[in-house]
C-alpha positions in Angstrom: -3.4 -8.7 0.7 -2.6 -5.0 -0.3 -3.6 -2.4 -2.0 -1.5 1.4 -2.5 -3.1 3.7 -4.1 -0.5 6.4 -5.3 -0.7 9.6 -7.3 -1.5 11.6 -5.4 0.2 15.3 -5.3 -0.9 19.2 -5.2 -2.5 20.2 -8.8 -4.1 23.8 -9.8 -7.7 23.8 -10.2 -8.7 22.7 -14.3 -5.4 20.3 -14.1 -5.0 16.5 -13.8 -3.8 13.6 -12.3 -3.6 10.0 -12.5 -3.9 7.9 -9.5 -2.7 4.5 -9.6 -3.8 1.2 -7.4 -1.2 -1.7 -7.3 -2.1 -4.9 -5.6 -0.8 -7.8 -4.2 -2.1 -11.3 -2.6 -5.8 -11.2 -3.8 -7.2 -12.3 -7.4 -9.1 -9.4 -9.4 -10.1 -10.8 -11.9 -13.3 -11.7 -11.0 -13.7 -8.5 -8.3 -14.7 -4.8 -8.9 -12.4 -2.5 -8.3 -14.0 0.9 -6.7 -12.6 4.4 -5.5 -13.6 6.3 -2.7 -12.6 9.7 -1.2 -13.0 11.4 1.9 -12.8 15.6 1.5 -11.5 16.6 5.2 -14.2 16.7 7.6 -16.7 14.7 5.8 -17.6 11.5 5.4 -16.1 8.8 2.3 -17.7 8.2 -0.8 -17.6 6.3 -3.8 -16.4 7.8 -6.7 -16.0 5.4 -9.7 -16.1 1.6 -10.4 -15.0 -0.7 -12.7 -16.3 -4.2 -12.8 -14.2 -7.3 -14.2 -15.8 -7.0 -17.2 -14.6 -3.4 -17.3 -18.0 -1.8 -17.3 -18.0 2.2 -15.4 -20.3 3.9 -13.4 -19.3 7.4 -11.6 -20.6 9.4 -8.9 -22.5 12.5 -10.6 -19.7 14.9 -9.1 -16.8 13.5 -10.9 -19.0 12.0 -14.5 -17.0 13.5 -17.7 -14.5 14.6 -15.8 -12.6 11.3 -14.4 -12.2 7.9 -16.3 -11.3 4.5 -14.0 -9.8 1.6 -15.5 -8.1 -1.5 -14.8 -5.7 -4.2 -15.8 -6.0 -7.4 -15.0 -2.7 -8.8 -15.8 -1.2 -6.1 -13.6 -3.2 -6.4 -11.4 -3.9 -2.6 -10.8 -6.3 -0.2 -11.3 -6.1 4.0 -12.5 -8.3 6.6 -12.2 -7.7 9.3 -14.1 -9.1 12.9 -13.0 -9.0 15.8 -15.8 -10.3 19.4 -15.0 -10.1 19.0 -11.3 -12.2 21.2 -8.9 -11.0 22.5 -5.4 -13.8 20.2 -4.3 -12.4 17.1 -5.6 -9.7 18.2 -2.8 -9.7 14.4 -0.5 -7.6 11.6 0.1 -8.6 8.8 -2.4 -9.1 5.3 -1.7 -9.2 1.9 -3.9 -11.3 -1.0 -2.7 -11.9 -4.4 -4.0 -13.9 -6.2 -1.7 -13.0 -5.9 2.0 -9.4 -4.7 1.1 -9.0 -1.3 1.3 -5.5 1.1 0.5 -3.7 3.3 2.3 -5.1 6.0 0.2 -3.0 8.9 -1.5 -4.1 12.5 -1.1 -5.1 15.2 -3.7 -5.2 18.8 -2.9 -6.7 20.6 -5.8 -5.7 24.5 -5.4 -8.0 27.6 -6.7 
């Protein structure tokens, strides 16, 4: 089982990116796929899931500001992050399950 997160990059505070989850081995279908960070020095949170049924909840930090999604056929996930805070600065992690990804880092600059 994998799962790479990717998408990660340097962006200017108010821009956006798109992170990207790709996995292989392991059914999602019936799994929900979440997203953590960890900002350095702290400790990792959740961010935003998406169940199979493609229902959304998101940490109050990041609500209105990021959308996650998924495809099920591809087998990946996104979460998309618009008006991005220096705080949002953290290496970001997709979960499903006990599988976790490498994570990609985002460095959100003021």
């Amino acid at each position: 089982v994998q799962l790479q997160a990717s998408g990660g990059g340097l962006v200017q505070a108010g821009g956006s990116l798109t992170l990207s989850c790709a996995t292989s081995g392991i059914h999602i279908g019936f799994a929900s796929m979440h997203w953590y960070r960890q900002p350095p020095g702290k400790q990792r949170e959740l961010v935003a899931t998406v169940t199979s049924d493609g229902d959304t909840t998101y940490s109050d930090s990041v609500k209105g500001r990021f959308t996650v999604s998924r495809d099920n056929d591809k087998k990946t996930g996104r979460l998309r992050m618009d008006s991005l805070k220096p705080e949002d600065t953290a290496r970001y992690y997709c979960n499903i399950a006990r599988f976790w990804g490498n994570g990609t880092l985002v460095t959100v600059s003021s």
